[in-house]
N, CA, C and O atoms as a GROMACS GRO file, in nm:
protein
  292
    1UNK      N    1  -0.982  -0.178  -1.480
    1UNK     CA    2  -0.889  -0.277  -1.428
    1UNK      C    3  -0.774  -0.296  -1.526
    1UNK      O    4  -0.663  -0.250  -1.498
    2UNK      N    5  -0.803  -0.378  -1.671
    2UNK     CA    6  -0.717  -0.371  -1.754
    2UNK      C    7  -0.738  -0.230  -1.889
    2UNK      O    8  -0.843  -0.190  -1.940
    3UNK      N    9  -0.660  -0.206  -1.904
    3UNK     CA   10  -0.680  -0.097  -2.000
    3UNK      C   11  -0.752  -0.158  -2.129
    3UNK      O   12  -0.691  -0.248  -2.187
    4UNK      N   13  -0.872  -0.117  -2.176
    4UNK     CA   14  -0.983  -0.125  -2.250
    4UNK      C   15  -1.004  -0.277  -2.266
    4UNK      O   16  -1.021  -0.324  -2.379
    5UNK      N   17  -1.002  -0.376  -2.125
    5UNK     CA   18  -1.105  -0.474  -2.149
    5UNK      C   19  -1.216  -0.483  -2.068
    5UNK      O   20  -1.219  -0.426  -1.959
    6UNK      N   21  -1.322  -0.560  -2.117
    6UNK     CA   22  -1.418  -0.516  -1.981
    6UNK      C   23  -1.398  -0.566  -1.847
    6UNK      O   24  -1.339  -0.674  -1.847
    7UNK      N   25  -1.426  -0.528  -1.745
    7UNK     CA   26  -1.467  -0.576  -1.602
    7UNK      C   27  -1.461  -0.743  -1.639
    7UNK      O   28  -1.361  -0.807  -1.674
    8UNK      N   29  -1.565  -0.780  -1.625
    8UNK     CA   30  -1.564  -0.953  -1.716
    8UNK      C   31  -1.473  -0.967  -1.725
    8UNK      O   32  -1.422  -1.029  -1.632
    9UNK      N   33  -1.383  -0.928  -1.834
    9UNK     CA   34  -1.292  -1.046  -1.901
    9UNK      C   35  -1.176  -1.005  -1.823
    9UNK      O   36  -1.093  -1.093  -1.799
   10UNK      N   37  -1.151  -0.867  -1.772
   10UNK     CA   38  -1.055  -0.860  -1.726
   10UNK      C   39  -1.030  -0.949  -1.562
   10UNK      O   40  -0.920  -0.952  -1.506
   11UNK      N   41  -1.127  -1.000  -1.519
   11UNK     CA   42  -1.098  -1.062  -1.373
   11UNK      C   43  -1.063  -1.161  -1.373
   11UNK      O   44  -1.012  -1.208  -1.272
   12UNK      N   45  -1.078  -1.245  -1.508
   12UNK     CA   46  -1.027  -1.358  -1.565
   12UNK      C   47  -0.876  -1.349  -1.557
   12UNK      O   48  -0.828  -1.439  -1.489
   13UNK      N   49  -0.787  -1.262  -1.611
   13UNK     CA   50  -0.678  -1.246  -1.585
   13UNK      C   51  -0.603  -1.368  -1.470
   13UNK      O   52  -0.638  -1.404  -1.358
   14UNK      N   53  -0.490  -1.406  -1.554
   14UNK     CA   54  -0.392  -1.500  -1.452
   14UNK      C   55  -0.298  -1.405  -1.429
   14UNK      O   56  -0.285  -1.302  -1.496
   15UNK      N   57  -0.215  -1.447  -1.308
   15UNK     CA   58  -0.153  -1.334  -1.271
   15UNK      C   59  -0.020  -1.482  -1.210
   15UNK      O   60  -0.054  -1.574  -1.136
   16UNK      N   61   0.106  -1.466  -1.259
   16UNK     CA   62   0.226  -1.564  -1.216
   16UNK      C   63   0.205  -1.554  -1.049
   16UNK      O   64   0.106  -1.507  -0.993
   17UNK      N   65   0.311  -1.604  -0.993
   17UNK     CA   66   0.290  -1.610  -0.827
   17UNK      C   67   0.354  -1.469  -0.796
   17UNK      O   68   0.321  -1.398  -0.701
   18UNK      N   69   0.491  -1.426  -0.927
   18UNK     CA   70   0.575  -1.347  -0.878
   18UNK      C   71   0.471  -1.200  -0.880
   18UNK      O   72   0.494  -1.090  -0.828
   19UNK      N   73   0.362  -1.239  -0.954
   19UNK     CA   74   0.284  -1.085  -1.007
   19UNK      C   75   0.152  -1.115  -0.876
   19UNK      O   76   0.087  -1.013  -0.853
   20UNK      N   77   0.132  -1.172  -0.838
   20UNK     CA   78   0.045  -1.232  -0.751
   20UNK      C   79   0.116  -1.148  -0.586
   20UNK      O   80   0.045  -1.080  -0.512
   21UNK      N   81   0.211  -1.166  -0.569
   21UNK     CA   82   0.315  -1.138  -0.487
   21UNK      C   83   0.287  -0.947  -0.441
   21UNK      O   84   0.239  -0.878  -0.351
   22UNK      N   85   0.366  -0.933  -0.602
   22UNK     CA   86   0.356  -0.780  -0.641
   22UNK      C   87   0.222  -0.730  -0.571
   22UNK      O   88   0.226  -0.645  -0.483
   23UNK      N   89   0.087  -0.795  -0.620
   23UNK     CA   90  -0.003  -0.732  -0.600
   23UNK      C   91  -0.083  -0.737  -0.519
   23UNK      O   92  -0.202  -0.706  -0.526
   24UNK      N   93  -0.007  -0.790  -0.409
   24UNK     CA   94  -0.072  -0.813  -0.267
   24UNK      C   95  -0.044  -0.733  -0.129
   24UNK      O   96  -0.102  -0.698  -0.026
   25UNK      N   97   0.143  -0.726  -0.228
   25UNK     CA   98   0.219  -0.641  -0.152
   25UNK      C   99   0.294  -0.743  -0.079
   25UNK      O  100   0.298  -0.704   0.038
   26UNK      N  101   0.349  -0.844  -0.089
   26UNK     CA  102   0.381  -1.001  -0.023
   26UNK      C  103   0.537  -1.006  -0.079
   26UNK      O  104   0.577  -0.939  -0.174
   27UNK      N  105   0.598  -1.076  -0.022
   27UNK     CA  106   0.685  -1.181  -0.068
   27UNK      C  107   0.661  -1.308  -0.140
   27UNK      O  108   0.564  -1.377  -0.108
   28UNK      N  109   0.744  -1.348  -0.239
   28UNK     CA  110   0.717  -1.464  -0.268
   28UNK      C  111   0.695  -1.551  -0.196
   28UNK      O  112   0.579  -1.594  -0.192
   29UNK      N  113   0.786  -1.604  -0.122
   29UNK     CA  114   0.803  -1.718  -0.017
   29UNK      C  115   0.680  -1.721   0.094
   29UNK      O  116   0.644  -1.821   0.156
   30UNK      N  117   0.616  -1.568   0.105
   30UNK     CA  118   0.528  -1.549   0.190
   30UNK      C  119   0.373  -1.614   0.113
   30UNK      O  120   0.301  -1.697   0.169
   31UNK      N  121   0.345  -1.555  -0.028
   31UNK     CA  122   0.258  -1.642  -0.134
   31UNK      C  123   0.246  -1.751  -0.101
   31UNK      O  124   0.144  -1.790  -0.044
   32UNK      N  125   0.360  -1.837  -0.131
   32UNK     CA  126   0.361  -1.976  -0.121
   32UNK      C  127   0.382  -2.052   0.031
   32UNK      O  128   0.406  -2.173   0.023
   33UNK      N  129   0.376  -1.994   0.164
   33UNK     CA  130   0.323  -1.994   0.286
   33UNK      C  131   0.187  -1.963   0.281
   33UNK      O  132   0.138  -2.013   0.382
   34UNK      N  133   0.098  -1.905   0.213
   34UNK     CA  134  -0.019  -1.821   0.261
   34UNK      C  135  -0.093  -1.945   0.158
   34UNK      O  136  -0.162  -2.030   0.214
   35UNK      N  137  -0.078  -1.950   0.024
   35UNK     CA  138  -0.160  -2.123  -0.063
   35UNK      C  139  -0.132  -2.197   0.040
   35UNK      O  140  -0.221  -2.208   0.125
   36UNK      N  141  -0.005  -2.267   0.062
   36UNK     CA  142   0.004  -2.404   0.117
   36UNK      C  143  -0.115  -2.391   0.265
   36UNK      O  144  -0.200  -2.474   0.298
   37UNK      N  145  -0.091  -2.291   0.318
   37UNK     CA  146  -0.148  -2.306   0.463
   37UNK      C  147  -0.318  -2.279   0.442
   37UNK      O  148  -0.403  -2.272   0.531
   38UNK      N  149  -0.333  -2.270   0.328
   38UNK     CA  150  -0.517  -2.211   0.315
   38UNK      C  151  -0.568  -2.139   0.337
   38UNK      O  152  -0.691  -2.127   0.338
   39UNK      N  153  -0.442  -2.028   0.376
   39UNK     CA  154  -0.500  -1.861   0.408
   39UNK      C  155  -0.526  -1.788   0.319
   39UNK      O  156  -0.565  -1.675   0.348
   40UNK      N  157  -0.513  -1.833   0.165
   40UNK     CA  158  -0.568  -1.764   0.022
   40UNK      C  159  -0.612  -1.855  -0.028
   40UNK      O  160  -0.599  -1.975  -0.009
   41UNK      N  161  -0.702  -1.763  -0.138
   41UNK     CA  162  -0.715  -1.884  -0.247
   41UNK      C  163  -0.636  -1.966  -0.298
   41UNK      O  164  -0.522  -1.925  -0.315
   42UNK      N  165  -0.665  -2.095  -0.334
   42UNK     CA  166  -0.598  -2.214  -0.392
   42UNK      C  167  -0.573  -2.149  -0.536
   42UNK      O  168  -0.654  -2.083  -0.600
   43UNK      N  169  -0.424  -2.189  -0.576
   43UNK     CA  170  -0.417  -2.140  -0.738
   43UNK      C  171  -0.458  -2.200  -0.828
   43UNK      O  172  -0.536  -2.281  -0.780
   44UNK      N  173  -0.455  -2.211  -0.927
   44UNK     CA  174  -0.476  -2.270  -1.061
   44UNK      C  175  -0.349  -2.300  -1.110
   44UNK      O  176  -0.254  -2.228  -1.140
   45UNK      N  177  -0.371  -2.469  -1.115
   45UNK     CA  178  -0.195  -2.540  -1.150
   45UNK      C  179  -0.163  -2.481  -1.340
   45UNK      O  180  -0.258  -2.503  -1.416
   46UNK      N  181  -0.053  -2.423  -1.393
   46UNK     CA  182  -0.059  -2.401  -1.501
   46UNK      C  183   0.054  -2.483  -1.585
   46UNK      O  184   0.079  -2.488  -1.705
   47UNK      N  185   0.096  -2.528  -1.501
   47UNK     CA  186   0.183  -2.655  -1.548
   47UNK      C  187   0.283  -2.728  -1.455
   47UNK      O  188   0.299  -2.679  -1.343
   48UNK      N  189   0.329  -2.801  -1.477
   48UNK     CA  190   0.398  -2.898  -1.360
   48UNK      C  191   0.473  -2.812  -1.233
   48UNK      O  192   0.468  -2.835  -1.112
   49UNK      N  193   0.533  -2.721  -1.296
   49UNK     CA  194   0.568  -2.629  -1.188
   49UNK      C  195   0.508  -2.460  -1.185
   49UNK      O  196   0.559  -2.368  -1.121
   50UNK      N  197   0.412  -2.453  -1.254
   50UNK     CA  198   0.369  -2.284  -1.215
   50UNK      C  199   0.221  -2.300  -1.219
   50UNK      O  200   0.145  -2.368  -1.288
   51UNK      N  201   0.204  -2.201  -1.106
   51UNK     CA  202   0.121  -2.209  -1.050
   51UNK      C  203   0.030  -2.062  -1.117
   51UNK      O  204   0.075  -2.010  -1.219
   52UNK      N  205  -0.074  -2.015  -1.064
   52UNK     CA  206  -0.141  -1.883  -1.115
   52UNK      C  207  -0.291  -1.894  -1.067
   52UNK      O  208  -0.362  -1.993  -1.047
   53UNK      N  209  -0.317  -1.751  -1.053
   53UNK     CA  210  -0.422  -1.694  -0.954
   53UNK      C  211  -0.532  -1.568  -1.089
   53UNK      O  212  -0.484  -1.484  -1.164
   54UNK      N  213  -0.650  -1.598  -1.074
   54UNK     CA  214  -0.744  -1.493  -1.145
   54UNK      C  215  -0.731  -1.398  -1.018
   54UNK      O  216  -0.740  -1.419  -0.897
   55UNK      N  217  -0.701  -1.267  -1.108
   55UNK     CA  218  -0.718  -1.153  -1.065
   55UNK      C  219  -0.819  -1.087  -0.957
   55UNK      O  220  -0.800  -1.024  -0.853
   56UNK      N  221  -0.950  -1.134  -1.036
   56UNK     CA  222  -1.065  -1.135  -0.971
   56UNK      C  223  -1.095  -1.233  -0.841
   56UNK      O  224  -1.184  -1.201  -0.762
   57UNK      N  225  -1.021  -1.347  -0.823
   57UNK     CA  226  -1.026  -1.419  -0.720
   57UNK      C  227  -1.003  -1.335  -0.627
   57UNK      O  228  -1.089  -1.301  -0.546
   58UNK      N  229  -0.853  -1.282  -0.629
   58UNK     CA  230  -0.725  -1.200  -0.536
   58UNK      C  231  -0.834  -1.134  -0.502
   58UNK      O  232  -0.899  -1.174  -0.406
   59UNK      N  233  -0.879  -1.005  -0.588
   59UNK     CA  234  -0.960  -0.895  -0.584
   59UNK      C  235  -1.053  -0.946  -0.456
   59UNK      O  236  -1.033  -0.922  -0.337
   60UNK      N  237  -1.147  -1.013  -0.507
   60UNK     CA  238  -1.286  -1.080  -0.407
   60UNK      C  239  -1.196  -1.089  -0.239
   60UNK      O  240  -1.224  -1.007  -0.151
   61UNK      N  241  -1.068  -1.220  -0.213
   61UNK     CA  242  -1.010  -1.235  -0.103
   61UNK      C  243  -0.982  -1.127  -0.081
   61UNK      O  244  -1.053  -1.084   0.009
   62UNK      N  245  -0.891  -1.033  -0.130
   62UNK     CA  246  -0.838  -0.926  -0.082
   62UNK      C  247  -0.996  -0.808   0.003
   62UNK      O  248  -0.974  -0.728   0.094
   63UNK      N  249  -1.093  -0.825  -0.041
   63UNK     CA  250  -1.224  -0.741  -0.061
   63UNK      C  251  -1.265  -0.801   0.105
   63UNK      O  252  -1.252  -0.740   0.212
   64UNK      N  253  -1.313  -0.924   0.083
   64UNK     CA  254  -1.298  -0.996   0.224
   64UNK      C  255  -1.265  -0.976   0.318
   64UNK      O  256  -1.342  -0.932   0.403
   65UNK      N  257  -1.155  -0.997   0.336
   65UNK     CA  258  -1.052  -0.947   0.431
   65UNK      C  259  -1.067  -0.810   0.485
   65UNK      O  260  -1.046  -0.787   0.604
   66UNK      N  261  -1.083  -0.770   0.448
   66UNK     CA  262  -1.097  -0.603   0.438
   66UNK      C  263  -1.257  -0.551   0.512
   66UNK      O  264  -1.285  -0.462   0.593
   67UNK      N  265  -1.316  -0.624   0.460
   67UNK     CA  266  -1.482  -0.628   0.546
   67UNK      C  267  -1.470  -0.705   0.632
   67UNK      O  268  -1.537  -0.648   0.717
   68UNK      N  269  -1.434  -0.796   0.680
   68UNK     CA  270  -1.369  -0.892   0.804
   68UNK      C  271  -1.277  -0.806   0.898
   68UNK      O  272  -1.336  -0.782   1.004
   69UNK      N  273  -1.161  -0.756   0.892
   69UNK     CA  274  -1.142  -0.624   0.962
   69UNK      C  275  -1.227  -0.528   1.018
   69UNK      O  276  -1.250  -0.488   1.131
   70UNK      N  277  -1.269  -0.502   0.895
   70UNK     CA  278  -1.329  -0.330   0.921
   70UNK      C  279  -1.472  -0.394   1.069
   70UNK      O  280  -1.502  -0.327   1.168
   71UNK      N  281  -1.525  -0.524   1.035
   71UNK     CA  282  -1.648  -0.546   1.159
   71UNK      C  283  -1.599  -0.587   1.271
   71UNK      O  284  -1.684  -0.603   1.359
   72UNK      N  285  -1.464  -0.615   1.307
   72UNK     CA  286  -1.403  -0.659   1.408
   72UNK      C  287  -1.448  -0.527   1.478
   72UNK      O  288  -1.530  -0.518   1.569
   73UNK      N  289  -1.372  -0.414   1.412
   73UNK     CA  290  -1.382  -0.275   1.520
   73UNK      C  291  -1.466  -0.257   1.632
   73UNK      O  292  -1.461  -0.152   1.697
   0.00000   0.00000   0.00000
């Protein structure tokens, strides 16, 4: 995941909204539609105005989603 940390520590990872975005494949504005409305995980407040997401959260939702699809078929 991260280059030479473990699995563990690396899912810990915070990730900004704009890198959150990046790695969803999203828009910003779309991020912050998808928190507010409860269609992702809730972030982790990191200070009055920024917000941030564990890696491993994304990972898990993103994982979800994906097995939620695939049994619709």
């Amino acid at each position: 995941m991260l280059a030479g940390l473990p699995e563990s520590i690396a899912r810990h990872r915070i990730l900004s909204t704009e890198e959150t975005a990046k790695f969803i494949g999203h828009s910003i504005p779309h991020v912050r539609r998808l928190y507010r409305s409860g269609a992702m995980p809730a972030p982790i407040r990191l200070s009055a105005r920024k917000l941030g997401w564990k890696i491993g959260v994304i990972i898990d939702w993103i994982d979800e989603k994906a097995r939620a699809a695939s049994s619709v078929k």
